[in-house]
N, C-alpha and C positions, 0 to 999 in steps of 0.2 A: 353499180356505182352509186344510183341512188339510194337504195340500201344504208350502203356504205357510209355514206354524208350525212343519214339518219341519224348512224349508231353513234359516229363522233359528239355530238354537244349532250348524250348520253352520257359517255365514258367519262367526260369532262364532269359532269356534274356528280359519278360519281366516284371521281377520282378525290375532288374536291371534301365530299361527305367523310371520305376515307382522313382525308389530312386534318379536316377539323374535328374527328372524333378522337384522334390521336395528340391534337392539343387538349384538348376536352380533358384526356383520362391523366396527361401530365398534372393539370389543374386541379383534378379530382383528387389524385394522390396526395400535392402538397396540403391542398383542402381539410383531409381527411386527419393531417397529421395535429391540425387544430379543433375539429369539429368533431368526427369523431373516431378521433387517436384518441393516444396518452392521456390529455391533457380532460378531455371528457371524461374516461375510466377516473382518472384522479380524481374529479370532484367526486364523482360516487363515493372512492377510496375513505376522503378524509373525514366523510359523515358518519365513519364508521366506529365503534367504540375501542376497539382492538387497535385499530389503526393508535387514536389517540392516546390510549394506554403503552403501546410499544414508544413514544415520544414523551413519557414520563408525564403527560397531561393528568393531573389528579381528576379524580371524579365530581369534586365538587370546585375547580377552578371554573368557576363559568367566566374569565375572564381570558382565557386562554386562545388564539384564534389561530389556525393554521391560513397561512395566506400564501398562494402561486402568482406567478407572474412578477416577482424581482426582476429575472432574470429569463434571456428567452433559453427556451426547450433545447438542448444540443444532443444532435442524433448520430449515430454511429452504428456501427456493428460490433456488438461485445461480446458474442457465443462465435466469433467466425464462423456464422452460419450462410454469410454472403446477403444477409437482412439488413435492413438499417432498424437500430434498436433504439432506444430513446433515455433522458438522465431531466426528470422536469425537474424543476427548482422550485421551493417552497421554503417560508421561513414560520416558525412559534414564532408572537411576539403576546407582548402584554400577559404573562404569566403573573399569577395572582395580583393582578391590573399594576406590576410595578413595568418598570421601563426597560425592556429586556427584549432580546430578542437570540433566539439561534435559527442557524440556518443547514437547510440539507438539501440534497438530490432525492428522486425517486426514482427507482430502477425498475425501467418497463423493459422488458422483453417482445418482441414482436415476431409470435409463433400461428403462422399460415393463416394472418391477416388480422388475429387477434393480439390486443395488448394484454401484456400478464403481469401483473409488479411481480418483484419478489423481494425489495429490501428497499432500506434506507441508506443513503450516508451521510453524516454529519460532519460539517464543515464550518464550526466554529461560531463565534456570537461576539455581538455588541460588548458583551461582558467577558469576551478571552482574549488570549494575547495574538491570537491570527483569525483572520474568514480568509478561507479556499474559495475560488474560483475554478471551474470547469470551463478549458478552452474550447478543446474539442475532441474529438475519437480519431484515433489513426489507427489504422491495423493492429484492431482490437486494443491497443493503448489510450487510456485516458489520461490526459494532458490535462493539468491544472497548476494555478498558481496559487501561494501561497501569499497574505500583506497583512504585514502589522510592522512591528520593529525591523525587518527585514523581508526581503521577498527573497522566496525562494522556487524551485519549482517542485510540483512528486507528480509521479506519474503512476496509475492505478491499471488494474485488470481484474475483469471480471471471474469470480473463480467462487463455486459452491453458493450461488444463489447472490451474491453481496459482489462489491468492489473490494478489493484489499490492493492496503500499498505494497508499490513491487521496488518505490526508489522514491528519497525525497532531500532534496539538495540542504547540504552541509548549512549548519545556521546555527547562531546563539541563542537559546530559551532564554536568556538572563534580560529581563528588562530593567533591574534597580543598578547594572554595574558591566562598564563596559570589560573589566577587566576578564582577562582569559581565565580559564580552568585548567587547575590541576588535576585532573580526573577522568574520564572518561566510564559510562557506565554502560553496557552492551546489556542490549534487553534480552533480542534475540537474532534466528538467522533465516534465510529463507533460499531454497535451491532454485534452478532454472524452471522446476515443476511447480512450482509456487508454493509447496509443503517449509510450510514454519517448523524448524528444530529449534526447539527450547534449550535456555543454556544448563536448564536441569530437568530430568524425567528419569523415568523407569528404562533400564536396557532395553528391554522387550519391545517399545514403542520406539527407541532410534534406529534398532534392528530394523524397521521394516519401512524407514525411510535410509538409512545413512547404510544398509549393506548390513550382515551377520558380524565381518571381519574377524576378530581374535580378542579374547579376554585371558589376561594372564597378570599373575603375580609380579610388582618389581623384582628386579635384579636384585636389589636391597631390602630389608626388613622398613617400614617407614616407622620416625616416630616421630614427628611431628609436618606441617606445611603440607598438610590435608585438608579438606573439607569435612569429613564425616572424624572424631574421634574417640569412635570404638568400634570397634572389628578388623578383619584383613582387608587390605585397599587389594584394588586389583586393575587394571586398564583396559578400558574397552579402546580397541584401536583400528581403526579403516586406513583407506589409502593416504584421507586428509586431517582424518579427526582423530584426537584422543579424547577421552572420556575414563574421570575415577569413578572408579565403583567401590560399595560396600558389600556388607554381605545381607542386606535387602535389595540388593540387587538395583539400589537406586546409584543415578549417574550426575556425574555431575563438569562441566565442560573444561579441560586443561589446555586444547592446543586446535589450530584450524591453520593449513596450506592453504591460504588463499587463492594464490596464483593456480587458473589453470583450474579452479572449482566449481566455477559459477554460482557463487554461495553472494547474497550480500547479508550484510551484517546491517542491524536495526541499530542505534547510540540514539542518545540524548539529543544527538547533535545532528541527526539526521542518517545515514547509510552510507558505509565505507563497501568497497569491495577491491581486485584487485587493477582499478583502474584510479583509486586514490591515491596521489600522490601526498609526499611530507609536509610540501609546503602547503595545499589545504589542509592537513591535518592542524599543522601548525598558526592556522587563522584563530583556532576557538580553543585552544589548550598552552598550556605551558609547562614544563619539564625541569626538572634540577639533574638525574641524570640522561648520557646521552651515549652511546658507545659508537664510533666511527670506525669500522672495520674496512678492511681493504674491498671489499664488495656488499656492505652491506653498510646500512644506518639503522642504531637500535634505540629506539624512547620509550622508556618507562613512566606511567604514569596511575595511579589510584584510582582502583576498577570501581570507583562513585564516590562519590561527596563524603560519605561518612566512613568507609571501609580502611581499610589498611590492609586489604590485598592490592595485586600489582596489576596492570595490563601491559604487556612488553608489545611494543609494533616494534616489526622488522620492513624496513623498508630498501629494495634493491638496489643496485647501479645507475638503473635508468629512472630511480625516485618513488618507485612504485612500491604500493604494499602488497608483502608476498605471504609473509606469517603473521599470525596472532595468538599469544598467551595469556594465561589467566594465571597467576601465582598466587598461591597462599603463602603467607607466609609463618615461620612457625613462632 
């Protein structure tokens, strides 16, 4: 028993060593994330020539300064590798010493205990019509907001070294006029894989995202309300997509099932998919015609500012957008 009474203010003492070495390593971590994480590699980073040259810094602006610390450090996990990864914040100002500034993220990676950059993102400037804000990382979603003439949100993920947008809420670019647009301009599209289909390419390259599918001749001889106007047209066609073809074999985008695709569509105005409904479309656009069918609603409106082709949305029972067309017209 005496023994025993010994070994107690022992085990005590080093029970105790045990708990504060366990605060200790919590403190060390967050420590590290400052001292020598991210935000340490980053200065290394920006004294680098390369670096300053991928930020369009000319070689002879000696007035150019990269400056961290706007904003603080937000960390996440953006490889779901079950890491927390890191997005510092840094802004150019005083480009060729005028009154300027833009602003970005820096994309570190944190692979088995070291920081890796691997890109930029640029998030707009003093002199644009929005600065983005980084809120914060959610299962592997990065959160940001959008403020200038409106606030909007988009939401980013990590994919091929870079952030790229995967969604960015419906907004008006127009700062000189509140009035709506007649128009709508689709840039591009992008699947649940995060692979961007362009609204014009070679077959051979949608092939090997959008499916082989079927390529065949109309029904009819075409002679006009084509894109290409010389050679045989022919359609490349999937479950959801059509696409014209010529006979170089380039393609060009006629029609998209939304509904049920998992596709969103990139506009002017931000990203539609098949969760938008009419009445936000009908925030930022306006229509002369409009076709009300018994289960469906159809607007037609000018696929961009200067064209005189058409963009037809079809929208469903329950409001929702189900198709998308592109017409030429002849």
């Amino acid at each position: 028993m005496k023994n025993l009474k010994n070994l107690i203010p022992i085990a005590a003492l080093f029970l105790y060593v045990i708990s504060c070495g366990q605060n200790l390593s919590e403190t060390e971590i967050q420590s590290q994330k400052t001292t020598n994480g991210p935000e340490s590699e980053f200065q290394k980073l920006i004294q680098t020539d390369q670096f300053r040259k991928n930020l369009a810094i000319e070689k002879d602006d000696e007035h150019a300064q990269i400056i961290s610390g706007y904003s603080k450090t937000v960390y996440g996990d953006l490889d779901n590798d079950g890491i927390e990864d890191a997005l510092i914040p840094f802004s150019v100002e005083s480009r060729y010493g005028g009154n300027n500034a833009d602003y970005h993220y820096a994309v570190y990676l944190n692979k088995k205990g070291k920081w890796i950059y691997k890109s930029e993102l640029p998030l707009g400037g003093n002199t644009m019509d929005y600065t983005i804000e980084i809120k914060n990382i959610k299962k592997g979603v990065v959160n940001a907001v959008a403020e200038g003439q409106q606030s909007f949100q988009i939401k980013y993920r990590y994919k091929d070294n870079g952030l790229i947008t995967v969604s960015e809420g419906l907004h008006s670019e127009s700062s000189e006029s509140s009035e709506k647009s007649e128009s709508i301009d689709l840039l591009y599209f992008r699947n649940s894989k995060l692979e961007k289909i362009p609204m014009f390419g070679n077959v051979s390259d949608l092939q090997k995202i959008l499916g082989k599918g079927s390529i065949k001749a109309p029904d009819e001889p075409m002679e006009c309300g084509t894109y290409f106007e010389e050679g045989n047209i022919r359609y490349y066609k999937t479950s959801n997509w059509i696409y014209e073809v010529n006979d170089d074999n380039q393609a060009a985008f006629i029609q998209l099932k939304v509904k049920n695709s998992g596709i969103t569509i990139f506009t002017e105005f931000g990203t539609i998919d098949e969760n938008t409904t009419f009445s936000e479309i009908t925030q930022f656009v306006k229509f002369d015609d409009m076709d009300e069918g018994e289960d469906n609603l159809t607007i037609m409106l000018f696929a961009g500012e200067d064209s005189e082709n058409l963009i037809f949305l079809y929208f469903d029972q329950n409001d929702k957008l189900f198709l998308v067309e592109y017409h030429v017209q002849c």
